[in-house]
MILO-748874 format. One record per atom (N, C-alpha, C): residue in three letters; x, y, z. Coordinates in steps of 0.05 Angstrom, whole numbers, plus 5000, padded with zeros to 4 digits. Each point is the difference from the previous one (the first is absolute). Layout:
<rs>
ALAXYZ;...
</rs>
This chain:
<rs>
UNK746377685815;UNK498650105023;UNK497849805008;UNK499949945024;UNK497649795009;UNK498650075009;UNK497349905005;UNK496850114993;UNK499550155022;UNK502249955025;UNK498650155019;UNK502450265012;UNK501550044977;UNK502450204999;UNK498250315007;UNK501050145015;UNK498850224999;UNK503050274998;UNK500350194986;UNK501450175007;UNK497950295014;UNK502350135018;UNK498850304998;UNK501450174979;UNK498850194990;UNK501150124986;UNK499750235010;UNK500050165015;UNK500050285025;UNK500949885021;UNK500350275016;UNK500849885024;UNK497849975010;UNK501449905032;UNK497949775008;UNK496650115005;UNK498449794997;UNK497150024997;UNK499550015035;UNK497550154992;UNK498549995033;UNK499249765007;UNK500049915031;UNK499949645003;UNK495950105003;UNK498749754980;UNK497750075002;UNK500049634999;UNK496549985022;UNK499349814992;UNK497249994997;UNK498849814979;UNK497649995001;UNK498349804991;UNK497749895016;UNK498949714996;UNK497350074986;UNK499249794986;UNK497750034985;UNK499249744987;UNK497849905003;UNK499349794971;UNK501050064980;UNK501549814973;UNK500750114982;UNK498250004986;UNK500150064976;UNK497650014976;UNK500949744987;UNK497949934990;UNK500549704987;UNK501249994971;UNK499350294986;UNK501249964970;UNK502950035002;UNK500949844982;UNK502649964991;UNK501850314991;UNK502649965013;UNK501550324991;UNK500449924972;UNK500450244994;UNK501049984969;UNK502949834981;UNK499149854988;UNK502749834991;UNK501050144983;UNK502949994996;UNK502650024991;UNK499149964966;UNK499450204997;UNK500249994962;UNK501950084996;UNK501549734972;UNK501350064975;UNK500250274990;UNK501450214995;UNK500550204987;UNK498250275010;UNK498749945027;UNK499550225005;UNK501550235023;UNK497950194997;UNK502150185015;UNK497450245008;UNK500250045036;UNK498050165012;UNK502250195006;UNK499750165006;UNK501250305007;UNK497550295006;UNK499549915027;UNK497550235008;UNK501450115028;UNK500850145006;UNK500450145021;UNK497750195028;UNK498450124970;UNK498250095012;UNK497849844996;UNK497549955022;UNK497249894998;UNK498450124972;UNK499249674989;UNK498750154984;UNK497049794999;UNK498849994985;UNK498349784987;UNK499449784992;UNK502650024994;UNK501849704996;UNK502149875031;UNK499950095010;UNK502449915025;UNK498849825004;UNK502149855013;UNK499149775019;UNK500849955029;UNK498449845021;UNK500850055019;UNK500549685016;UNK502249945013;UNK499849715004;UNK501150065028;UNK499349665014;UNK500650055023;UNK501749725010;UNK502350005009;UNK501049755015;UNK498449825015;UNK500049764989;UNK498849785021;UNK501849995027;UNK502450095008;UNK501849885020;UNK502050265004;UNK499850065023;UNK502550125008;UNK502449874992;UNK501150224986;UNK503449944988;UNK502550185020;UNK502050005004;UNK501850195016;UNK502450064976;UNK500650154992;UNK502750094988;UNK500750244999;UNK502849875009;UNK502150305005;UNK499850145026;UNK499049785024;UNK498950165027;UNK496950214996;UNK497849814980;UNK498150264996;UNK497249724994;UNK497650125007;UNK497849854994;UNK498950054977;UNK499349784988;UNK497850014976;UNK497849805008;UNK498150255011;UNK497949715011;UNK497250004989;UNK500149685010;UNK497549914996;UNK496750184989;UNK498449944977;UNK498650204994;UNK500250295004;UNK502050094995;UNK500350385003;UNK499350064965;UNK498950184995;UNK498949984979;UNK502950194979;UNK500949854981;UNK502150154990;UNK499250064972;UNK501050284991;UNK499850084971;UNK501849914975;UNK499549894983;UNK501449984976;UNK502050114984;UNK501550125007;UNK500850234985;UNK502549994971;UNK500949775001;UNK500849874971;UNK501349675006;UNK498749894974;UNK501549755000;UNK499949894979;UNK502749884990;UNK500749814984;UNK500449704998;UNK500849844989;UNK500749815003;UNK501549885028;UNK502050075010;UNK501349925009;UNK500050225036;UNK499050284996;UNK499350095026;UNK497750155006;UNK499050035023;UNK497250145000;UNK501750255018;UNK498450234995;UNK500050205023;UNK497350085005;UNK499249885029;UNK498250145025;UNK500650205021;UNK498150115000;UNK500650195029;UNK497149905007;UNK500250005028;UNK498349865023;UNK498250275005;UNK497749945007;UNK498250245010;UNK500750125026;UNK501749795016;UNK501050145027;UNK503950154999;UNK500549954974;UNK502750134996;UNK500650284989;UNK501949985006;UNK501050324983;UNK501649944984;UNK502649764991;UNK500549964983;UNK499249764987;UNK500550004974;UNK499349674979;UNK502249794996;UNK499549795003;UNK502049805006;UNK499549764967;UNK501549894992;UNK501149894989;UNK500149665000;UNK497249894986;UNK499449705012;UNK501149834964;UNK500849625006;UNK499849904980;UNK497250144990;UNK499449954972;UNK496549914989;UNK499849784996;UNK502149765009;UNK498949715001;UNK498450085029;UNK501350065018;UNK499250045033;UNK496450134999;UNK500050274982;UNK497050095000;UNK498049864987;UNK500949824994;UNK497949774971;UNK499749865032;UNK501449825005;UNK500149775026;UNK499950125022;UNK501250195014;UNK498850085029;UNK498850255002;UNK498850104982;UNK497550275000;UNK497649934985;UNK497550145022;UNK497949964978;UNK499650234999;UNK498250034977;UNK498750324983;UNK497450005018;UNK500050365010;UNK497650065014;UNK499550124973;UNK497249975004;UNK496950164982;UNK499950295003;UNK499250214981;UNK500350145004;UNK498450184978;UNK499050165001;UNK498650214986;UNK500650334999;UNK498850124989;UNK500850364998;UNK500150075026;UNK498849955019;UNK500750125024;UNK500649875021;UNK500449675016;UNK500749905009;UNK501849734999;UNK501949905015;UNK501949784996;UNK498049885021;UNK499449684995;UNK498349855021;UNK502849845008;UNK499350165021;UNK502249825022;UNK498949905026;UNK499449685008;UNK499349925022;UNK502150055015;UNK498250065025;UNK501750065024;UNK499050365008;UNK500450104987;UNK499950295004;UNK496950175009;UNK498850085005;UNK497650105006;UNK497550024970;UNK498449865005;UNK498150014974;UNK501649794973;UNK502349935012;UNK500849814980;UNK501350144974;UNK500950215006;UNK500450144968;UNK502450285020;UNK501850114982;UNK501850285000;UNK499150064970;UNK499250325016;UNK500350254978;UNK502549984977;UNK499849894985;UNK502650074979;UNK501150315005;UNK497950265004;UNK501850185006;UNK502049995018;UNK499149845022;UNK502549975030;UNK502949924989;UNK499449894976;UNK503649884989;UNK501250254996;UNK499150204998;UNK501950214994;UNK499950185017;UNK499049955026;UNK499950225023;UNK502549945018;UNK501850274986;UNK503350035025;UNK499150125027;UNK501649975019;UNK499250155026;UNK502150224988;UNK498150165024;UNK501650315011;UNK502349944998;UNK502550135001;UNK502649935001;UNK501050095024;UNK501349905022;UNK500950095022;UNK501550145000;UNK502349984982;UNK502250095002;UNK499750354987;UNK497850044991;UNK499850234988;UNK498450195019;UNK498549845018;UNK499050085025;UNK501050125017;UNK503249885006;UNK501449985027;UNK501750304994;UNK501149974967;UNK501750144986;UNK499650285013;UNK496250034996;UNK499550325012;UNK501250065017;UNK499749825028;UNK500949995023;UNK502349855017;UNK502350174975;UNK501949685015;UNK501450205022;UNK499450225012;UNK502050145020;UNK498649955021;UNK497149825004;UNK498450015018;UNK499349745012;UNK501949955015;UNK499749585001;UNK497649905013;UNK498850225016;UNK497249875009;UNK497749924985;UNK501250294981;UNK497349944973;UNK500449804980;UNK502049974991;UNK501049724992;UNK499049734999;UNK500150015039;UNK500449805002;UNK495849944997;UNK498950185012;UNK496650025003;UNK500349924968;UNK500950124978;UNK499449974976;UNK500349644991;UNK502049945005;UNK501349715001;UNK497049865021;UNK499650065021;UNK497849865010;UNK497650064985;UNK499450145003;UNK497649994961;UNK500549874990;UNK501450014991;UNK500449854971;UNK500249695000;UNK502749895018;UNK498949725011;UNK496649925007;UNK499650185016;UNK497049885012;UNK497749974977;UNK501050234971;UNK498649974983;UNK500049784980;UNK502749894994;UNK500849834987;UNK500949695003;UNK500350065026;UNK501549685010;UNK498649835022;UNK499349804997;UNK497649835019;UNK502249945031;UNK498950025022;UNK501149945021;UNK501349744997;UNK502649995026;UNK501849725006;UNK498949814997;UNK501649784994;UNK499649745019;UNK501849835010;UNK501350035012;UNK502249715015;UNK500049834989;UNK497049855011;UNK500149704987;UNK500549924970;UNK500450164985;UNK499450014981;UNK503649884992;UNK499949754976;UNK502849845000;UNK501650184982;UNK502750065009;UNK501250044972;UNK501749914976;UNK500950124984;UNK501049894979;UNK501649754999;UNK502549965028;UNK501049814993;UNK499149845020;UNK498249995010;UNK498149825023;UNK498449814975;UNK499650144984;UNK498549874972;UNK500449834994;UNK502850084988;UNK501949834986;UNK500949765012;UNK500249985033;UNK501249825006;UNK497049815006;UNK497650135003;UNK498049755000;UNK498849914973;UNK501150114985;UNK499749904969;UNK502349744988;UNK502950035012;UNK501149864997;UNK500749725027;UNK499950055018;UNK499149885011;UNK498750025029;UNK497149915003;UNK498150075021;UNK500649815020;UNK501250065019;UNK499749915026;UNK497950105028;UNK498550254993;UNK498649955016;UNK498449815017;UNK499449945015;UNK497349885012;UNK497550125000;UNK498249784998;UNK497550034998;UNK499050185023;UNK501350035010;UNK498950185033;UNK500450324997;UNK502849904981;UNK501250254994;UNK498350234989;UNK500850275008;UNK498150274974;UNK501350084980;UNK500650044980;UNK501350144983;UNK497850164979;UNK501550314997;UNK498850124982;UNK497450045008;UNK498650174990;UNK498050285001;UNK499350004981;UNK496950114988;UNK498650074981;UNK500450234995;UNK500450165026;UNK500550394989;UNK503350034999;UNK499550144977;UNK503150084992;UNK501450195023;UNK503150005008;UNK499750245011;UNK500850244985;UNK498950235006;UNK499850324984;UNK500649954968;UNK497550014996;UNK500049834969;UNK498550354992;UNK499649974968;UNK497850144993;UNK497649974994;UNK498050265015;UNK497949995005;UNK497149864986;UNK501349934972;UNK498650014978;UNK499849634994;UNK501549875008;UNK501049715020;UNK496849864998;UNK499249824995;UNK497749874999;UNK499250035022;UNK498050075015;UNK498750035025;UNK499749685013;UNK501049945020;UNK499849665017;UNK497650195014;UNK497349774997;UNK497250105020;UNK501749795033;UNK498950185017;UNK499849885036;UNK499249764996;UNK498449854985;UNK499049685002;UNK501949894992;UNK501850004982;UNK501949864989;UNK502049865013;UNK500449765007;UNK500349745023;UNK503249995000;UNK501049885012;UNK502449854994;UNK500849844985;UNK497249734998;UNK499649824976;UNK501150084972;UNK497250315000;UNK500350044966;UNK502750114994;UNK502050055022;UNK502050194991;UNK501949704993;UNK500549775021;UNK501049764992;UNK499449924976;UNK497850064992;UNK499249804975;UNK500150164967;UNK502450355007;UNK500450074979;UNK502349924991;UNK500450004977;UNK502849944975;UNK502150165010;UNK499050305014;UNK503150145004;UNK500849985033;UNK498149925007;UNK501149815035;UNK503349945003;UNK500750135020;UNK499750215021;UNK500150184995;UNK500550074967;UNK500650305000;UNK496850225014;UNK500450205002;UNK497850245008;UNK498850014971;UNK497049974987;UNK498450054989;UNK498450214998;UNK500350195017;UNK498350285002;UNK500150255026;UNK497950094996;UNK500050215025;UNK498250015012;UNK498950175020;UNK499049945017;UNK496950184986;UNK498049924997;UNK497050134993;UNK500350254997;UNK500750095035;UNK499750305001;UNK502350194996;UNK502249814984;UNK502250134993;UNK499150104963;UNK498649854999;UNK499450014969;UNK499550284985;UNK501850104983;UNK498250224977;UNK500550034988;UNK498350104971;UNK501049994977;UNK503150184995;UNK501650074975;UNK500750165002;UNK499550334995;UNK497850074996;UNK498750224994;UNK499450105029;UNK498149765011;UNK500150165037;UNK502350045014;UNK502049794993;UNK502450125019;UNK500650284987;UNK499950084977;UNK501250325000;UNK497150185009;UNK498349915001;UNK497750195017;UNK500550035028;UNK500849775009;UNK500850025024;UNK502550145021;UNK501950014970;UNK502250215013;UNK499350224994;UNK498850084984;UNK498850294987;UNK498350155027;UNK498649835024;UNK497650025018;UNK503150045022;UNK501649874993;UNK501149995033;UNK501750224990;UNK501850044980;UNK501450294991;UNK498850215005;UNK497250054999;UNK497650215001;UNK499650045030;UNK500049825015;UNK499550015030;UNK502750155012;UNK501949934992;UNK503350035005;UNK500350314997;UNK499150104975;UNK501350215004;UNK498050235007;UNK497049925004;UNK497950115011;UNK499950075034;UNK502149845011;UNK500850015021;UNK500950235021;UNK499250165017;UNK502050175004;UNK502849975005;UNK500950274992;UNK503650004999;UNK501049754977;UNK497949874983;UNK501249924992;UNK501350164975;UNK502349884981;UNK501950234985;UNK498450004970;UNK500450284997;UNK497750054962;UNK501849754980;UNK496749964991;UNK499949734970;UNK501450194987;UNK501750034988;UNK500650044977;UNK497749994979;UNK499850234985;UNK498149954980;UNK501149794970;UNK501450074991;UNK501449734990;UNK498249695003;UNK501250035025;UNK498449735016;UNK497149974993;UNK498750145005;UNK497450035013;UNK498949954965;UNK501450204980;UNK499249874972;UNK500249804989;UNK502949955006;UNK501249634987;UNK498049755022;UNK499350065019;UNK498249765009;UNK496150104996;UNK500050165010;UNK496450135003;UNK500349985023;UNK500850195014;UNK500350025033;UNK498050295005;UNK497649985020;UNK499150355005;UNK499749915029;UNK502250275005;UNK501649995015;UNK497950245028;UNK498850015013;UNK499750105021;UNK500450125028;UNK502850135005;UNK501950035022;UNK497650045031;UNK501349885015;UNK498749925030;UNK497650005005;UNK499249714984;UNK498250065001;UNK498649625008;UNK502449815003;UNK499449714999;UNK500750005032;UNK496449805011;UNK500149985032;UNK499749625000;UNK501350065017;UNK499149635012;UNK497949965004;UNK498749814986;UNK497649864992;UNK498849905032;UNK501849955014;UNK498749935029;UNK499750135020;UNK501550265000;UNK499250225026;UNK499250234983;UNK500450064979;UNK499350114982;UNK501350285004;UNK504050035006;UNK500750205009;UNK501850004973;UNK501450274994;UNK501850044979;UNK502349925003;UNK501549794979;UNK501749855005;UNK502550194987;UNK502450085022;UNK502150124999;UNK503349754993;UNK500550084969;UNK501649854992;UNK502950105019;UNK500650185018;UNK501750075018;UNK500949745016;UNK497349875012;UNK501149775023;UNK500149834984;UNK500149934964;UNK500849774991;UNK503050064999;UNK501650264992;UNK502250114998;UNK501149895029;UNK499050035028;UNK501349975016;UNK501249685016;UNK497149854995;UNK500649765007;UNK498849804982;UNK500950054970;UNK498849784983;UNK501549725011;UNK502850024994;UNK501949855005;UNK500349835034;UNK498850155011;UNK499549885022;UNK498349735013;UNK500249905027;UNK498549774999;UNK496850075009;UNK499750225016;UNK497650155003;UNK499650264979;UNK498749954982;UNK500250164980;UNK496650044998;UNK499350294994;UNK497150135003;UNK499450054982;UNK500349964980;UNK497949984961;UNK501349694994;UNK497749914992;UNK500349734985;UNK497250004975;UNK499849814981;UNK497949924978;UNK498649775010;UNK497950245006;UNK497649855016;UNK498349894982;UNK497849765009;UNK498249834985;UNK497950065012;UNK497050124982;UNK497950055006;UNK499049715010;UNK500849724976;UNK498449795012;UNK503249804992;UNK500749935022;UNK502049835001;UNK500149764983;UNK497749884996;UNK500049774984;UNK500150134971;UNK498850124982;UNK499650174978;UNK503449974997;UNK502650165019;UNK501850154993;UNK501250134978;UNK500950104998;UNK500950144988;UNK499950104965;UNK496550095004;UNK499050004972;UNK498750294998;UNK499550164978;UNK499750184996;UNK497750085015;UNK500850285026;UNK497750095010;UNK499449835028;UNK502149815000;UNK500049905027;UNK502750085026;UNK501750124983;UNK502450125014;UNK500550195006;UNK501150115020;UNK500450335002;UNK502450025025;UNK501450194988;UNK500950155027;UNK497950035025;UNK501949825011;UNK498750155035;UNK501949925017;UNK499150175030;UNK501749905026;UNK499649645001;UNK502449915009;UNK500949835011;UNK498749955024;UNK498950125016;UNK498349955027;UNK496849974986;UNK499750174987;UNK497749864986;UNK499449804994;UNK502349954980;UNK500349664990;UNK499549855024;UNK501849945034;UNK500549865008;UNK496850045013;UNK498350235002;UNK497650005013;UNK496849894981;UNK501849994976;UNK497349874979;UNK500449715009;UNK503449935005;UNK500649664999;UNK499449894969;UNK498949675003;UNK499649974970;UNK497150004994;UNK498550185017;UNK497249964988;UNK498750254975;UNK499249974986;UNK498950224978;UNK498850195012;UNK500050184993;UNK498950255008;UNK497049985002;UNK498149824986;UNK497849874999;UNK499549835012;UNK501649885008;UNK498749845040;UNK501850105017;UNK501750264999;UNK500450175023;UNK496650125011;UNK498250124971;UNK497750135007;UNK498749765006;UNK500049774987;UNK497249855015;UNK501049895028;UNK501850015007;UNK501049935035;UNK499050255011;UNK500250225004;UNK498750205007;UNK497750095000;UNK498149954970;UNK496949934999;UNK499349865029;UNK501149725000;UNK498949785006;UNK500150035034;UNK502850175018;UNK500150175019;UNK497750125002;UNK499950324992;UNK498550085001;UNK496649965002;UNK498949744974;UNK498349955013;UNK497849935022;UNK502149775011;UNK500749975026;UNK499350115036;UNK502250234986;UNK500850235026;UNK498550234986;UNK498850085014;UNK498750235002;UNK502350295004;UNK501949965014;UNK501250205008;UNK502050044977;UNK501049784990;UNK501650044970;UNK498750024980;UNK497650064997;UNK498150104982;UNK500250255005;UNK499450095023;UNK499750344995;UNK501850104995;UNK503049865009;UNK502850154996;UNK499850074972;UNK499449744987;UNK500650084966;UNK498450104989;UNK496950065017;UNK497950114974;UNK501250295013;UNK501050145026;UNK499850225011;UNK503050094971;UNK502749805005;UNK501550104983;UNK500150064968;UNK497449764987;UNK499650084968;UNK497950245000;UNK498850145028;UNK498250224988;UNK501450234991;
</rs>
């Protein structure tokens, strides 16, 4: 097996990518007669991270994603990646030579790149909600379904990207690059990657994305796509809670409501912008449609889609907030009102 052999051993892995400074200490070398076998996190784990995006078997292993240890011998390592669901199968010549060892203590893995420079070691063991056990409740009901399915993506999965190169676009500028210098290839944001994806900040150039090791591949996601995995299940838990709080919308199952921590409140969730009670009926009628009247609205558009910033509401709402926050919706109206005298009294006559 050669150093940069990778097998899967599950089926296929989620395509994740993620950029980061590596850590400078050396991964762990290949001892004579030993033998790790840890499955679960413990005290002892270790955590290493690829210098370089690798591709095998049609699947990414990228660049600094912080991956767990979970046994190795002489001759193979097994990691699972902090952005995967299954563990894949590397030489341990390959983790000695192309991984370094992140640092790490009782409660955090220091991983550059990520916010504060460090992940919760608890987050390695945080599963999402399960969809399919979701839908299961409601599989005679395709509207609800499908609202469930849009939760759940919106909770879990970072928005598109086009530009973004793929797999065998890779391959062929790896083996041989004909582009021109004029030419664009490849994207920094992955497209619909997971959320948990190294955060790329808005400053981050074209340059620095040229001048990484896994160039052209996509290195991350977008800032405000970013969350741990603990918030993405808070966050479907907030939009499940809105869903079925809804009028007409159909009873949680108590089941449900135990197996997640759902308190459940029937008609009783209003749109955050007209502040009227939102009737899951006209999602039933024209979800599917191209004028469709409930959508998952953003209190502050830039923030998106983070706990306490989302909610059911009308669709005309949405298109009447546009993309500004709900917080310079009011200071555009302050700043009116000051102004005008006559749009002052409207609003002091309507908040008395």
């Amino acid at each position: 097996m050669s150093n940069n052999t990778i097998l899967i051993i599950e089926d296929s892995c989620e395509e994740i990518i993620i950029t980061t400074k590596a850590a400078k200490t050396k991964a762990p070398a290949k001892k004579n007669k030993k033998t790790v076998n840890e499955r679960n996190i413990n005290e002892t784990t270790q955590f290493v991270v690829p210098i370089k995006t690798i591709i095998v078997n049609g699947e990414w292993i990228c660049q600094s994603v912080p991956c767990v240890i979970q046994s190795q011998d002489q001759e193979v390592t097994t990691i699972k990646p902090f952005n995967k669901s299954r563990a894949c199968i590397v030489s341990t010549d390959s983790i000695t030579n192309e991984f370094t060892l992140l640092e790490r203590d009782d409660k955090f893995v220091y991983a550059p790149g990520y916010p504060e420079g460090k992940i919760a070691i608890d987050e390695f063991s945080v599963a999402p909600i399960s969809i399919h056990k979701l839908k299961k409740y409601f599989e005679k009901n395709e509207s609800m379904t499908q609202l469930l399915e849009k939760a759940y993506q919106d909770s879990y999965v970072g928005k598109g990207n086009t530009f973004c190169i793929n797999m065998t676009k890779y391959k062929e500028y790896i083996v041989n690059n004909t582009t021109s210098k004029l030419e664009r290839i490849g994207d920094p944001v992955f497209n619909r990657t997971t959320r948990h994806t190294v955060p790329i900040p808005g400053s981050f150039t074209r340059e620095e994305f040229e001048q990484c090791p896994s160039f052209p591949a996509p290195i991350g996601i977008r800032a405000e796509d970013f969350t741990f995995p603990s918030e993405q299940n808070d966050i479907l838990k907030d939009l499940l809670t809105q869903i079925f709080n809804c009028v007409n919308a159909p009873e949680c199952p108590q089941e449900l409501k135990d197996e997640i921590g759902l308190t459940v409140t029937p008609n009783s969730h209003m749109c955050e912008w007209c502040g009227s009670l939102m009737d899951i009926s006209e999602l039933n009628q024209t979800y599917c449609s191209k004028e469709h009247s409930v959508n998952f609205c953003h209190r502050d558009p830039i923030i998106g889609t983070k706990k306490g910033n989302v909610y059911i509401g009308h669709c005309s709402c949405n298109r009447e907030q546009g993309g500004y926050s709900e917080e310079q919706r009011i200071q555009q109206m302050i700043r009116l009102a000051k102004y005008n005298t006559e749009y002052r009294d409207i609003i002091l006559k309507a908040l008395a």
